[in-house]
PDBQT receptor file of N, H, CA, C and O in Angstrom, charges set to zero:
ATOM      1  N   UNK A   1      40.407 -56.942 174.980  1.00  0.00    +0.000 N 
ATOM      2  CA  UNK A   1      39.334 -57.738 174.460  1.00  0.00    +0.000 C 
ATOM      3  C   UNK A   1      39.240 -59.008 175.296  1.00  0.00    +0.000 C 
ATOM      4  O   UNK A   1      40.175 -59.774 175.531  1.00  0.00    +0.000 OA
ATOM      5  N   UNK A   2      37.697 -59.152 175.804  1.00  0.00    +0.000 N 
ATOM      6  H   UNK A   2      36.937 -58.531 175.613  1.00  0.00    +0.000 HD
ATOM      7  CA  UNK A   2      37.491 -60.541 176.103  1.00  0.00    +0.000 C 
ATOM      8  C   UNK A   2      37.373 -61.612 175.769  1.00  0.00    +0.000 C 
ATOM      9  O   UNK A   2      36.313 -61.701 175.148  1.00  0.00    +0.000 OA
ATOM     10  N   UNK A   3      38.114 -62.970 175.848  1.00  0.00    +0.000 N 
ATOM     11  H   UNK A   3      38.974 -62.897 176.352  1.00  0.00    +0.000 HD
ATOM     12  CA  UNK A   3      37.565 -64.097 175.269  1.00  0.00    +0.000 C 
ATOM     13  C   UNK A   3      37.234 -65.422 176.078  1.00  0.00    +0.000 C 
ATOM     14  O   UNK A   3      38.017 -65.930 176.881  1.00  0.00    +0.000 OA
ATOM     15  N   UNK A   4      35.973 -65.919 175.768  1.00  0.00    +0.000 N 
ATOM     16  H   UNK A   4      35.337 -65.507 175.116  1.00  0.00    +0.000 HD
ATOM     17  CA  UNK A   4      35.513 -66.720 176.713  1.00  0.00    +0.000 C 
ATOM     18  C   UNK A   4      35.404 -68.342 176.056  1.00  0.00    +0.000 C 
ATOM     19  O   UNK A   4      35.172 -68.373 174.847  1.00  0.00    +0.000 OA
ATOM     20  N   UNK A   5      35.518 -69.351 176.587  1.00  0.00    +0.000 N 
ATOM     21  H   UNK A   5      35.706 -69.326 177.569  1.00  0.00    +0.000 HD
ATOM     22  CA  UNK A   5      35.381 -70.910 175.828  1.00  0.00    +0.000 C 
ATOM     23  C   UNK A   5      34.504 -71.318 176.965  1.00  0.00    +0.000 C 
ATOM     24  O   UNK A   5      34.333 -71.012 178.145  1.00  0.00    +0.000 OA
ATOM     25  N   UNK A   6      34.042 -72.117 176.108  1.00  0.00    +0.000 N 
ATOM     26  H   UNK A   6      34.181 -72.365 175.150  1.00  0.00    +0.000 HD
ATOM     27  CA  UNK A   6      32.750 -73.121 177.157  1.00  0.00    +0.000 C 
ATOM     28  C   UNK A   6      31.989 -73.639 176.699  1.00  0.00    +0.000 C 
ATOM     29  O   UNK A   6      31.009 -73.068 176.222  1.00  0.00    +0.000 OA
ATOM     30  N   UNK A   7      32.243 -75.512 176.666  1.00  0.00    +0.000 N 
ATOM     31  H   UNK A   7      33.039 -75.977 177.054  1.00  0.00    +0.000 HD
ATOM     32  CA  UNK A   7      31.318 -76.229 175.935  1.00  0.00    +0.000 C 
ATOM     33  C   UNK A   7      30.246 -76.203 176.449  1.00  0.00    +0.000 C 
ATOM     34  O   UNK A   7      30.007 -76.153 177.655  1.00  0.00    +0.000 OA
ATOM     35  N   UNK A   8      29.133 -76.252 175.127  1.00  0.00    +0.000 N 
ATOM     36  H   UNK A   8      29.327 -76.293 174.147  1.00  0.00    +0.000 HD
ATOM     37  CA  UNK A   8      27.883 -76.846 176.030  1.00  0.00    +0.000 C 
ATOM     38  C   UNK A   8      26.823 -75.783 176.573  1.00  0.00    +0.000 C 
ATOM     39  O   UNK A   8      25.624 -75.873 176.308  1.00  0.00    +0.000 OA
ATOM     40  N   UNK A   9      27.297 -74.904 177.251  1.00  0.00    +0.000 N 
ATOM     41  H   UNK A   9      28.271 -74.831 177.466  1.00  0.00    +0.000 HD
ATOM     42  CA  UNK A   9      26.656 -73.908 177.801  1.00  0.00    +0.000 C 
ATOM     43  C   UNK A   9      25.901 -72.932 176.947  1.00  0.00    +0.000 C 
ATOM     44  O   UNK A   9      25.570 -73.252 175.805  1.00  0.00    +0.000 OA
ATOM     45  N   UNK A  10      25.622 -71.787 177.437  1.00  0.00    +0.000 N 
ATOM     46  H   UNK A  10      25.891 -71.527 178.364  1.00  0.00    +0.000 HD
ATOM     47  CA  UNK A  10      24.944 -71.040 177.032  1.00  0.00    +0.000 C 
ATOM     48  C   UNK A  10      24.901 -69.228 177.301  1.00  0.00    +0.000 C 
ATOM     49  O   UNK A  10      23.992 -68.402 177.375  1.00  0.00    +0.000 OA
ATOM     50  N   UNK A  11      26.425 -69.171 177.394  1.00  0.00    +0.000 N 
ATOM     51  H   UNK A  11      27.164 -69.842 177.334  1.00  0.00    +0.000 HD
ATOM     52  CA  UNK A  11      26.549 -67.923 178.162  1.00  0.00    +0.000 C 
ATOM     53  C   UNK A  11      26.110 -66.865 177.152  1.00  0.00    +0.000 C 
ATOM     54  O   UNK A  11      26.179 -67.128 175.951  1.00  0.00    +0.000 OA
ATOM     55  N   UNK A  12      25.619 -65.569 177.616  1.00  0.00    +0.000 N 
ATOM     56  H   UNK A  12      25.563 -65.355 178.592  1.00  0.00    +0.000 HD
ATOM     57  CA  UNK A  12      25.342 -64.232 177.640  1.00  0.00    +0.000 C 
ATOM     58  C   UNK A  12      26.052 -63.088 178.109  1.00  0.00    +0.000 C 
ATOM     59  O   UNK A  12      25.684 -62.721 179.225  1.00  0.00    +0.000 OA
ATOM     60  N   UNK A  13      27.011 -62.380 177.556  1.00  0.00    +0.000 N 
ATOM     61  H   UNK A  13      27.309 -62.678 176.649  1.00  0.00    +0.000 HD
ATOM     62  CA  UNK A  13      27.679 -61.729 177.677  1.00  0.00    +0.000 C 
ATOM     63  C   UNK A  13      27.319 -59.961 177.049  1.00  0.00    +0.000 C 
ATOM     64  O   UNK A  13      27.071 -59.770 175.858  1.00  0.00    +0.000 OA
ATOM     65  N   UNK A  14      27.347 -59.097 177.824  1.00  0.00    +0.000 N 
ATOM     66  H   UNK A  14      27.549 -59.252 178.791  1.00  0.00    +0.000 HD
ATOM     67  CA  UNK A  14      26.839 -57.897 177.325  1.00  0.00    +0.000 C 
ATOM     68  C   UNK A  14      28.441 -57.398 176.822  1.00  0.00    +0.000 C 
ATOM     69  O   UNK A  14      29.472 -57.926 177.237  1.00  0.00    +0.000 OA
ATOM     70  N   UNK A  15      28.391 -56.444 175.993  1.00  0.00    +0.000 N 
ATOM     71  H   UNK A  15      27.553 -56.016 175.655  1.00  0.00    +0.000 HD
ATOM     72  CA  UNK A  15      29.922 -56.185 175.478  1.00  0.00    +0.000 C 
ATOM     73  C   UNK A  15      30.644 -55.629 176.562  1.00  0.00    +0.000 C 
ATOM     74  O   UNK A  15      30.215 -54.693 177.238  1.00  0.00    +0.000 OA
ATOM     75  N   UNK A  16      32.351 -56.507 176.837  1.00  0.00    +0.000 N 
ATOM     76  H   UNK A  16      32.699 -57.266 176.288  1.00  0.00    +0.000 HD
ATOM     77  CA  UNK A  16      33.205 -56.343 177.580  1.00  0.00    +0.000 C 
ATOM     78  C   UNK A  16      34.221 -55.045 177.081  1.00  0.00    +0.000 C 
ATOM     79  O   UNK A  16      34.973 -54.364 177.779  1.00  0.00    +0.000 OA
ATOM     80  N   UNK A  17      33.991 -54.976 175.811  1.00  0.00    +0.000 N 
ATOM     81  H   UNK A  17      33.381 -55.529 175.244  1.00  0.00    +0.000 HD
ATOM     82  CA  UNK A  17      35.168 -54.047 175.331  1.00  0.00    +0.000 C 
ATOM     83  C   UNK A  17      35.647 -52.686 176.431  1.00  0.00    +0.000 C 
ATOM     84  O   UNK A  17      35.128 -51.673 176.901  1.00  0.00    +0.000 OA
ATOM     85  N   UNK A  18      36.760 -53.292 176.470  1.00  0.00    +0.000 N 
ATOM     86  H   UNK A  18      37.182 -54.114 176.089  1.00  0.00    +0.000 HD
ATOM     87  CA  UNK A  18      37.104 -51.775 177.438  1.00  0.00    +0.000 C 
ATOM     88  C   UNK A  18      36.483 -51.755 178.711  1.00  0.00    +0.000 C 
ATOM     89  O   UNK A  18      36.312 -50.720 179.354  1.00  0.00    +0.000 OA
ATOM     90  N   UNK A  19      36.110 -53.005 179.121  1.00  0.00    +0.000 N 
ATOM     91  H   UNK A  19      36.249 -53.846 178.599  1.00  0.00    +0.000 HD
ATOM     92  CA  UNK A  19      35.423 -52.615 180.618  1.00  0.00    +0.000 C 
ATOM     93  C   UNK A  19      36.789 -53.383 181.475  1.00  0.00    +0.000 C 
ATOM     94  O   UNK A  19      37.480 -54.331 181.101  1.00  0.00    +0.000 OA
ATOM     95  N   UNK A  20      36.852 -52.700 182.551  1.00  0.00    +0.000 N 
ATOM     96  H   UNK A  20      36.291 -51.930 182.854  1.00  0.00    +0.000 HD
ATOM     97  CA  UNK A  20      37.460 -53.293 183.738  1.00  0.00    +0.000 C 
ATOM     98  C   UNK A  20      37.214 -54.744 184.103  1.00  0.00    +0.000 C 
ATOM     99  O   UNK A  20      38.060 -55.637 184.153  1.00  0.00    +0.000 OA
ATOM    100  N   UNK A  21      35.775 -54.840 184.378  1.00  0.00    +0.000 N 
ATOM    101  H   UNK A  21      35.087 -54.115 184.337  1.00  0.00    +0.000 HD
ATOM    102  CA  UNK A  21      35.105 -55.932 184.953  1.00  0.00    +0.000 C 
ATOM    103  C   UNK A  21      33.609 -56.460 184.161  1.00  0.00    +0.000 C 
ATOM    104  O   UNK A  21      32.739 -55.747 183.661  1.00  0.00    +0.000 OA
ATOM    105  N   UNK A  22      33.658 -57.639 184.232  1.00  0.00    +0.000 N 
ATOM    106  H   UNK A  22      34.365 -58.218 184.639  1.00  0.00    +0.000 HD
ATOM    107  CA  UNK A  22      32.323 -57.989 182.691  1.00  0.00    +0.000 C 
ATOM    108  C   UNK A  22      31.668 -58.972 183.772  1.00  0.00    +0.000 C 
ATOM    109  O   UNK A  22      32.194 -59.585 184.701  1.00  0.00    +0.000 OA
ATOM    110  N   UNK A  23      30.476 -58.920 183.379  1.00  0.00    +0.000 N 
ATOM    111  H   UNK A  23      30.049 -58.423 182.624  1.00  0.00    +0.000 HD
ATOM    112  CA  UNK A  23      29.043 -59.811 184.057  1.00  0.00    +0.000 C 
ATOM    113  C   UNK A  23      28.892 -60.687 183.182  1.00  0.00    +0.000 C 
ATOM    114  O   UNK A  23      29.767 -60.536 182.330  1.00  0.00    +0.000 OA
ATOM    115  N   UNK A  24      28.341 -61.387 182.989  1.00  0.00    +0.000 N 
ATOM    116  H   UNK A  24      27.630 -61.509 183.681  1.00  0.00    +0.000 HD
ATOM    117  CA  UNK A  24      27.734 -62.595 182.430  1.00  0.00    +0.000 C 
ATOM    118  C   UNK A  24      26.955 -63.862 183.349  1.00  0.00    +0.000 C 
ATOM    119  O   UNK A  24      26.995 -64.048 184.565  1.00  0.00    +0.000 OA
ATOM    120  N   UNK A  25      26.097 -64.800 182.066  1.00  0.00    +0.000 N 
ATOM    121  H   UNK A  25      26.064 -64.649 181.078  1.00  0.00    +0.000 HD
ATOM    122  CA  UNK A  25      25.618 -65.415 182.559  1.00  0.00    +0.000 C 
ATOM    123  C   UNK A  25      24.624 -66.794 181.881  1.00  0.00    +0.000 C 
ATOM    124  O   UNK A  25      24.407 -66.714 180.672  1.00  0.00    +0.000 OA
ATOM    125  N   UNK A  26      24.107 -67.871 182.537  1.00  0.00    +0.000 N 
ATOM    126  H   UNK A  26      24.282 -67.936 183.520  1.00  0.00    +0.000 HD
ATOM    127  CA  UNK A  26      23.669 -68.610 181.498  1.00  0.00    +0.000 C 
ATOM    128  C   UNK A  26      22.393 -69.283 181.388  1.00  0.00    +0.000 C 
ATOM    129  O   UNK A  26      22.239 -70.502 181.304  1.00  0.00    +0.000 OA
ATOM    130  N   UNK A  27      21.538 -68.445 181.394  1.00  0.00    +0.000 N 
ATOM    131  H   UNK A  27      21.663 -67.455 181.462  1.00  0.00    +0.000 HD
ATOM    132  CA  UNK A  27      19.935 -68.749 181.623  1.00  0.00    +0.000 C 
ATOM    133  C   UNK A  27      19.675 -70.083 181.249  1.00  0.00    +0.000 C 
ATOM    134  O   UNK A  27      18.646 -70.492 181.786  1.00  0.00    +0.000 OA
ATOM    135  N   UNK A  28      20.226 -70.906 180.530  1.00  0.00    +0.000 N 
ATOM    136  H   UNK A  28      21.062 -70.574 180.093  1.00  0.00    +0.000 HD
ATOM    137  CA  UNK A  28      19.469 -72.014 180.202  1.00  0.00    +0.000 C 
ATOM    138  C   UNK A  28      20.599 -73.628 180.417  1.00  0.00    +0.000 C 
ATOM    139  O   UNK A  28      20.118 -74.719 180.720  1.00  0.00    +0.000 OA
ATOM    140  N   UNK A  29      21.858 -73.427 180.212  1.00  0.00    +0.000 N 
ATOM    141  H   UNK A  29      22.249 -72.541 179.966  1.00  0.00    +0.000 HD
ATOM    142  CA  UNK A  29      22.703 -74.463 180.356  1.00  0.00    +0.000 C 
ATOM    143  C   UNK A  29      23.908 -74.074 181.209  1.00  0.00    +0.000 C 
ATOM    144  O   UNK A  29      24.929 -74.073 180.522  1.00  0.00    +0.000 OA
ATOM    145  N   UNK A  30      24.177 -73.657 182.822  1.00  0.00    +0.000 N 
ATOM    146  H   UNK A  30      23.348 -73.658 183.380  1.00  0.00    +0.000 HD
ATOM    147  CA  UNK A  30      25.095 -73.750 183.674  1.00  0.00    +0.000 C 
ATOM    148  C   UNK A  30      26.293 -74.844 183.410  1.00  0.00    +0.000 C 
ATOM    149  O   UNK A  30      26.258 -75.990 182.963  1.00  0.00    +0.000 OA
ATOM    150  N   UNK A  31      27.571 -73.854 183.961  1.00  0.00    +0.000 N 
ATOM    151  H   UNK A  31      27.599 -72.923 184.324  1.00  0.00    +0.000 HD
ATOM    152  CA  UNK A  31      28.814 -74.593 183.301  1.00  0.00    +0.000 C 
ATOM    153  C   UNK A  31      29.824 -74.507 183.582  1.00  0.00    +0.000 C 
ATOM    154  O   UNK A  31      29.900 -73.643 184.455  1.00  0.00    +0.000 OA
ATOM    155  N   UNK A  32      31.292 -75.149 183.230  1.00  0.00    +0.000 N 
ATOM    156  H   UNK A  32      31.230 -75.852 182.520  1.00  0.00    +0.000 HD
ATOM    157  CA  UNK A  32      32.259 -74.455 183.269  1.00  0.00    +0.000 C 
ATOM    158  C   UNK A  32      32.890 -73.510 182.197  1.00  0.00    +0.000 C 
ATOM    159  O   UNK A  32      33.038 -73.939 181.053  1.00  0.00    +0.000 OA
ATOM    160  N   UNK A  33      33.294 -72.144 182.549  1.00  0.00    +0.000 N 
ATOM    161  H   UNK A  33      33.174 -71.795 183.478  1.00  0.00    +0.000 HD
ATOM    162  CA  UNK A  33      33.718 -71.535 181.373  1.00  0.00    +0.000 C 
ATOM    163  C   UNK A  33      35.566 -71.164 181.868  1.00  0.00    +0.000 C 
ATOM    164  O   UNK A  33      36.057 -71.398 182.973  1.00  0.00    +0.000 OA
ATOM    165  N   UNK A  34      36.380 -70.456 180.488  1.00  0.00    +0.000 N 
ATOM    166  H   UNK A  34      35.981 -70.266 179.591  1.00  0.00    +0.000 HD
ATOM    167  CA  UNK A  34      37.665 -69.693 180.774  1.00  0.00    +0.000 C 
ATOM    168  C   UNK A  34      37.618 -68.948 180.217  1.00  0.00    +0.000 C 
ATOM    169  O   UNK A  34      37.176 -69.008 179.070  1.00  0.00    +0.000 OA
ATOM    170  N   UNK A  35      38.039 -67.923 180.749  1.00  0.00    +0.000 N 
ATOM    171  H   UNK A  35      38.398 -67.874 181.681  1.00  0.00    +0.000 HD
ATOM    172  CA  UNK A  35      37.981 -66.490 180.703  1.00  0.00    +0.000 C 
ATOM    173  C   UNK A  35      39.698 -65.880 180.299  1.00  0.00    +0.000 C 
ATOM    174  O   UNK A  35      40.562 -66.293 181.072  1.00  0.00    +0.000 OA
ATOM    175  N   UNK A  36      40.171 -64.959 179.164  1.00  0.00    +0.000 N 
ATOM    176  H   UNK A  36      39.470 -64.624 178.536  1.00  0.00    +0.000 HD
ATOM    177  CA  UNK A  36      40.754 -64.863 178.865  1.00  0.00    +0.000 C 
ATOM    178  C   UNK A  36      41.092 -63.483 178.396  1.00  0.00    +0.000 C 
ATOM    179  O   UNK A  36      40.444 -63.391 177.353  1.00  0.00    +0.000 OA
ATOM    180  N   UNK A  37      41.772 -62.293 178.578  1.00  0.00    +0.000 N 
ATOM    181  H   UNK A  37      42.298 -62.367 179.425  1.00  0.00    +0.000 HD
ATOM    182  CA  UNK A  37      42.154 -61.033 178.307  1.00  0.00    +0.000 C 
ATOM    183  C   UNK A  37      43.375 -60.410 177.269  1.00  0.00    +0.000 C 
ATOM    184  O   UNK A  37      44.593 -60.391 177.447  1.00  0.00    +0.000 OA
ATOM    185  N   UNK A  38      42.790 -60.051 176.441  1.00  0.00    +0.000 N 
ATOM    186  H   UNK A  38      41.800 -60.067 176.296  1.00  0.00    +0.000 HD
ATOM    187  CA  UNK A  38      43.833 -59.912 175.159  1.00  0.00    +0.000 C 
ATOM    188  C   UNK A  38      43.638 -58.397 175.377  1.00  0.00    +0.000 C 
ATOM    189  O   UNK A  38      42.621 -57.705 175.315  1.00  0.00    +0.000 OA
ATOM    190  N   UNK A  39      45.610 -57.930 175.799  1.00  0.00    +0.000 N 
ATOM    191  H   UNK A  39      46.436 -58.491 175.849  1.00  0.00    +0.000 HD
ATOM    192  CA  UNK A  39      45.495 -56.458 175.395  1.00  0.00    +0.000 C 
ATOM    193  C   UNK A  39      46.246 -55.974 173.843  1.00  0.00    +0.000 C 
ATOM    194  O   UNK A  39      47.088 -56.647 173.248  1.00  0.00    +0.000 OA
ATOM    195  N   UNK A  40      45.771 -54.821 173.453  1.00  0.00    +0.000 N 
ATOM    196  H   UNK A  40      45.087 -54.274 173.936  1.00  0.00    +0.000 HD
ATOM    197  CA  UNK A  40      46.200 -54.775 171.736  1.00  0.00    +0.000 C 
ATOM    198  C   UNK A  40      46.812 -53.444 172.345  1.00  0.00    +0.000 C 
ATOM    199  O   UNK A  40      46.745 -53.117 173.529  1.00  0.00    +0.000 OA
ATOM    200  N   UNK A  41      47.409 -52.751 171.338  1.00  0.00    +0.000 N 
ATOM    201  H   UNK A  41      47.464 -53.017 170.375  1.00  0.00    +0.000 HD
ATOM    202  CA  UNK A  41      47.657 -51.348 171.502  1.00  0.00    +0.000 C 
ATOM    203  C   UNK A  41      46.803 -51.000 170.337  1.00  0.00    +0.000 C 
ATOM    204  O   UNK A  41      46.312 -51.847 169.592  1.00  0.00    +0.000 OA
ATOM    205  N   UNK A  42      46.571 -49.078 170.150  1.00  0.00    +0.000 N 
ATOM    206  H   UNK A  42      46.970 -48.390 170.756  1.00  0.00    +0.000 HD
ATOM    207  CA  UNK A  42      46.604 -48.506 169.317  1.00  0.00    +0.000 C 
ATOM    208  C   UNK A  42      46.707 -49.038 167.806  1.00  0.00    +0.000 C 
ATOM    209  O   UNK A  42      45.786 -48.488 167.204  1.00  0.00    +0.000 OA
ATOM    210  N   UNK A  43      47.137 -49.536 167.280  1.00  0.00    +0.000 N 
ATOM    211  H   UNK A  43      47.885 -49.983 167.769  1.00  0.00    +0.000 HD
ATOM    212  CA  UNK A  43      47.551 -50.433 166.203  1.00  0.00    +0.000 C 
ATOM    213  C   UNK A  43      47.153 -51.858 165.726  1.00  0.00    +0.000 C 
ATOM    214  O   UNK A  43      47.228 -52.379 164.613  1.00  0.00    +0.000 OA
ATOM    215  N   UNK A  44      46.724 -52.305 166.871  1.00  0.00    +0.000 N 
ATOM    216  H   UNK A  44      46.662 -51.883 167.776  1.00  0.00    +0.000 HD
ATOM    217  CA  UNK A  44      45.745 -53.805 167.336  1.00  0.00    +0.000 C 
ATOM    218  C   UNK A  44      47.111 -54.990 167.048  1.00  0.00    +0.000 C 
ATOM    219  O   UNK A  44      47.140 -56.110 166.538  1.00  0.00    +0.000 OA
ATOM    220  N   UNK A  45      47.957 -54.267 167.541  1.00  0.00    +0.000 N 
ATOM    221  H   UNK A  45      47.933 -53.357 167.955  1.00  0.00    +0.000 HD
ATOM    222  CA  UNK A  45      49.293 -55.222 167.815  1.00  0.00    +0.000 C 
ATOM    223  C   UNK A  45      48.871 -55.833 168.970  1.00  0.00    +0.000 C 
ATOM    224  O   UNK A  45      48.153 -55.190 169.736  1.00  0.00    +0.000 OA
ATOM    225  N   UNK A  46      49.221 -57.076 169.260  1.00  0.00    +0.000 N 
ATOM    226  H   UNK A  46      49.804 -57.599 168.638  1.00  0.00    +0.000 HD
ATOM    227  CA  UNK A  46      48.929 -57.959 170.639  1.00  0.00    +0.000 C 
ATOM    228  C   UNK A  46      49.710 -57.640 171.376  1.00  0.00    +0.000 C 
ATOM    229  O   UNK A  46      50.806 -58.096 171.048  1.00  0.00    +0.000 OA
ATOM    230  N   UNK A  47      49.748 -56.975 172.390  1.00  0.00    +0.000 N 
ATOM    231  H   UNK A  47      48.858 -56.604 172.656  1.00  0.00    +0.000 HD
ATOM    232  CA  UNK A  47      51.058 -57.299 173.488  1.00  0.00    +0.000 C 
ATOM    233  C   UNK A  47      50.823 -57.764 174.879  1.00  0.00    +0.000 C 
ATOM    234  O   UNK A  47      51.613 -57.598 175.808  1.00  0.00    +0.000 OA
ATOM    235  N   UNK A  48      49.805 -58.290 174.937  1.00  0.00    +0.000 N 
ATOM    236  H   UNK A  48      49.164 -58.425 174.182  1.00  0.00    +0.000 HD
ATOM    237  CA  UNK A  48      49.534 -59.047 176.488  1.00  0.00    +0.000 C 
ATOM    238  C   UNK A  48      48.322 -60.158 176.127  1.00  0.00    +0.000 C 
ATOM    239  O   UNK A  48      47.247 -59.716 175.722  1.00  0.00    +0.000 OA
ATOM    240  N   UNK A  49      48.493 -61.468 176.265  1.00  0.00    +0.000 N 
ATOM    241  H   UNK A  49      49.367 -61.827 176.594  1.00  0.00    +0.000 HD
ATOM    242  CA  UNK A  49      47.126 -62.540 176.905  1.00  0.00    +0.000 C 
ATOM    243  C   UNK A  49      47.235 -62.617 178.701  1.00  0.00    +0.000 C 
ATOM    244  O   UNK A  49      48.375 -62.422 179.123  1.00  0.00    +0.000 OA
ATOM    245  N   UNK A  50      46.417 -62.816 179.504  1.00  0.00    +0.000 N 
ATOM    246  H   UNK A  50      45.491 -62.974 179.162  1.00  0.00    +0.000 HD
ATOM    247  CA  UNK A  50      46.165 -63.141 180.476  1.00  0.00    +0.000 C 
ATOM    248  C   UNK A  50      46.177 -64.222 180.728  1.00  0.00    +0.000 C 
ATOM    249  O   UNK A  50      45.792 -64.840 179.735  1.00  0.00    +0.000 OA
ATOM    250  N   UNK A  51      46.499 -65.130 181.843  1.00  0.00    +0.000 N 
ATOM    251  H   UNK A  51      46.812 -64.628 182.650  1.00  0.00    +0.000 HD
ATOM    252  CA  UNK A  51      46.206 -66.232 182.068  1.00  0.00    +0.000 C 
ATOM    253  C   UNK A  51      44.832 -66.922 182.261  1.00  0.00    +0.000 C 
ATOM    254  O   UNK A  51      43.897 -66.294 182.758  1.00  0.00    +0.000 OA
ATOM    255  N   UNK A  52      44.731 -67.968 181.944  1.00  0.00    +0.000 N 
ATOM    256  H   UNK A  52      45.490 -68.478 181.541  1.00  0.00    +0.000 HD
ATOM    257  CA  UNK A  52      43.480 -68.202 181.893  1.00  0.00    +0.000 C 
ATOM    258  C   UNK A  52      42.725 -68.544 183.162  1.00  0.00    +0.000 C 
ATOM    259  O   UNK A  52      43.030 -69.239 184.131  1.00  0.00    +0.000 OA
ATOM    260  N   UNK A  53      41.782 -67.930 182.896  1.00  0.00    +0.000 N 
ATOM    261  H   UNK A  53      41.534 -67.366 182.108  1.00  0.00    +0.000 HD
ATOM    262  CA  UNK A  53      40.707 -67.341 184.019  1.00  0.00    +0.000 C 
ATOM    263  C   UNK A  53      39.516 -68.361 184.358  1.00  0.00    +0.000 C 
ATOM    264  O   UNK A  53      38.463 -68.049 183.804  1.00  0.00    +0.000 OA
ATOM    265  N   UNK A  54      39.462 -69.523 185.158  1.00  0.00    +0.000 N 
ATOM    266  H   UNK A  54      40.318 -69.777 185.608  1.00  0.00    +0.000 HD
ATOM    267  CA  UNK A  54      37.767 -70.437 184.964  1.00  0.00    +0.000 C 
ATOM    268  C   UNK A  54      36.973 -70.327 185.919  1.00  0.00    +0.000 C 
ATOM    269  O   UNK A  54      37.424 -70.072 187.035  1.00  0.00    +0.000 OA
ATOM    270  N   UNK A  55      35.990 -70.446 185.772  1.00  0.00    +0.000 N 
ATOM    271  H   UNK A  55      35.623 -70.653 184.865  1.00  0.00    +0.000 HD
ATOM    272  CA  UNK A  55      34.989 -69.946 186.395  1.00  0.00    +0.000 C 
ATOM    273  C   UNK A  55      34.120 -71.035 185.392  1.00  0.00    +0.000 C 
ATOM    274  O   UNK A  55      34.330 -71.750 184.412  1.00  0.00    +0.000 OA
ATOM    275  N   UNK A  56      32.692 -70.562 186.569  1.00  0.00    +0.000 N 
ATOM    276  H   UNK A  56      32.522 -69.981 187.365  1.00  0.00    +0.000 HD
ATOM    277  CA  UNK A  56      31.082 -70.956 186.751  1.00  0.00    +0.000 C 
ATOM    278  C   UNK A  56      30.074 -70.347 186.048  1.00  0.00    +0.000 C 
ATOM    279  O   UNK A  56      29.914 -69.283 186.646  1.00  0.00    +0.000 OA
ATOM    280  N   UNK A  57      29.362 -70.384 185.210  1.00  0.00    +0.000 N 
ATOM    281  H   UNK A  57      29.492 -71.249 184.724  1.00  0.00    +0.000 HD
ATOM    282  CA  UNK A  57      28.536 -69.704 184.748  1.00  0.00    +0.000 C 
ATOM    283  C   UNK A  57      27.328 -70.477 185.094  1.00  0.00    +0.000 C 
ATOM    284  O   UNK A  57      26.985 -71.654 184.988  1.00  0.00    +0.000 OA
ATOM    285  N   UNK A  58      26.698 -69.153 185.644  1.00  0.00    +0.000 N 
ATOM    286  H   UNK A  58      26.978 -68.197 185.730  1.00  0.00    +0.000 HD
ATOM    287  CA  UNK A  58      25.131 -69.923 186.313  1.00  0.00    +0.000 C 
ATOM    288  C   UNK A  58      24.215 -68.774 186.134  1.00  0.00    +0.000 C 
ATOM    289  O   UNK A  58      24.468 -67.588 185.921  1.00  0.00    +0.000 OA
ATOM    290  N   UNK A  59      22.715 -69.610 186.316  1.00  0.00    +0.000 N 
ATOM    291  H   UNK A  59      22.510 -70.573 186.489  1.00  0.00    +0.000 HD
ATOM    292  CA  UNK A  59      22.371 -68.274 185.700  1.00  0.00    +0.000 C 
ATOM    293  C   UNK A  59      21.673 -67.131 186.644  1.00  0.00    +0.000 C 
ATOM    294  O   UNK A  59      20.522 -66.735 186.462  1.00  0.00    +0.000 OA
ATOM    295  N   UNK A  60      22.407 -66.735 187.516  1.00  0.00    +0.000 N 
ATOM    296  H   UNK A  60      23.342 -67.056 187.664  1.00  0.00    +0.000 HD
ATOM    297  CA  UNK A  60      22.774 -65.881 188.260  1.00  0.00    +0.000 C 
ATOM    298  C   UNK A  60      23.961 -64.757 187.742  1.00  0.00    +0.000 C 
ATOM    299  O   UNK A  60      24.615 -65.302 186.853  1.00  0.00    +0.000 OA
ATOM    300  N   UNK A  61      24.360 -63.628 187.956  1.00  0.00    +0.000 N 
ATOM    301  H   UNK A  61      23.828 -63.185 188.678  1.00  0.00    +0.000 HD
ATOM    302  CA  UNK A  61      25.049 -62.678 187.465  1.00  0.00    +0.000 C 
ATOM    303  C   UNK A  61      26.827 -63.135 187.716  1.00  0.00    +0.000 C 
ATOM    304  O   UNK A  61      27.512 -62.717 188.649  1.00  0.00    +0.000 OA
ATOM    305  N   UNK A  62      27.119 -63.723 187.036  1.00  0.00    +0.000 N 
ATOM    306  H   UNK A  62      26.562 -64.062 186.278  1.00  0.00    +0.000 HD
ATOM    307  CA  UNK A  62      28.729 -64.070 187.537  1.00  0.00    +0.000 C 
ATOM    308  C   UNK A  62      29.482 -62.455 186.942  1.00  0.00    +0.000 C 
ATOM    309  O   UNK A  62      28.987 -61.677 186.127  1.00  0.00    +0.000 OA
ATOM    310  N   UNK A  63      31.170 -62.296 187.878  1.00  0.00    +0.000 N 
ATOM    311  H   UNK A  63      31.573 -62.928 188.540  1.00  0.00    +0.000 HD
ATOM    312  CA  UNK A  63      31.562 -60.858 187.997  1.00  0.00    +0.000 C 
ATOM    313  C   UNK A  63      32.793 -61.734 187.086  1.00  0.00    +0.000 C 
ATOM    314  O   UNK A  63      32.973 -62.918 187.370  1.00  0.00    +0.000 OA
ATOM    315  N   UNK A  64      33.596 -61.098 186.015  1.00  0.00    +0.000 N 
ATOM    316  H   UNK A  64      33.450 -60.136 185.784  1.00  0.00    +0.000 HD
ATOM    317  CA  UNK A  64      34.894 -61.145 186.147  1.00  0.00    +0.000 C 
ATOM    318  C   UNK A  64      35.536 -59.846 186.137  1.00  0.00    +0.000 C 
ATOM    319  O   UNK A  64      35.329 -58.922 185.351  1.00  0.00    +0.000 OA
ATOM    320  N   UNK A  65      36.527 -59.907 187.338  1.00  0.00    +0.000 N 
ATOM    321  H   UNK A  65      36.695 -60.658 187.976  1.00  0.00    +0.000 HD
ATOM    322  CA  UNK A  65      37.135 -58.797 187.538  1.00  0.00    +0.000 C 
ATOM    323  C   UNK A  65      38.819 -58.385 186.981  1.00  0.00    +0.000 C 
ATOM    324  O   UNK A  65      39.300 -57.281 187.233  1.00  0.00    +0.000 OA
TER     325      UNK A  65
């Protein structure tokens, strides 16, 4: 599961669930965002966060991979 923070802005995110790599973007208020990866198992036990990920949201197609 993806999780994203970012004051202010205005991001658009199509659903990440289960994707490799997620697009997004922020048609109306460009920004800084962090990007963050929670893996669960089977059970929706937590067993992995990612480090946190920051990035640009503009409103152009940003990739996180």
């Amino acid at each position: 599961m993806w999780s994203f923070e970012g004051n202010g802005i205005d991001p658009i995110f199509p659903d990440c669930t289960d994707q490799n790599i997620c697009t997004f973007w922020c048609p109306r208020y460009p920004g800084p965002l962090v990007a963050r990866l929670y893996v669960y198992d089977t059970s929706f036990d937590l067993l992995a966060v990612s480090d946190p990920a920051p990035g640009y949201c503009s409103q152009q197609d940003e990739i996180l991979p």
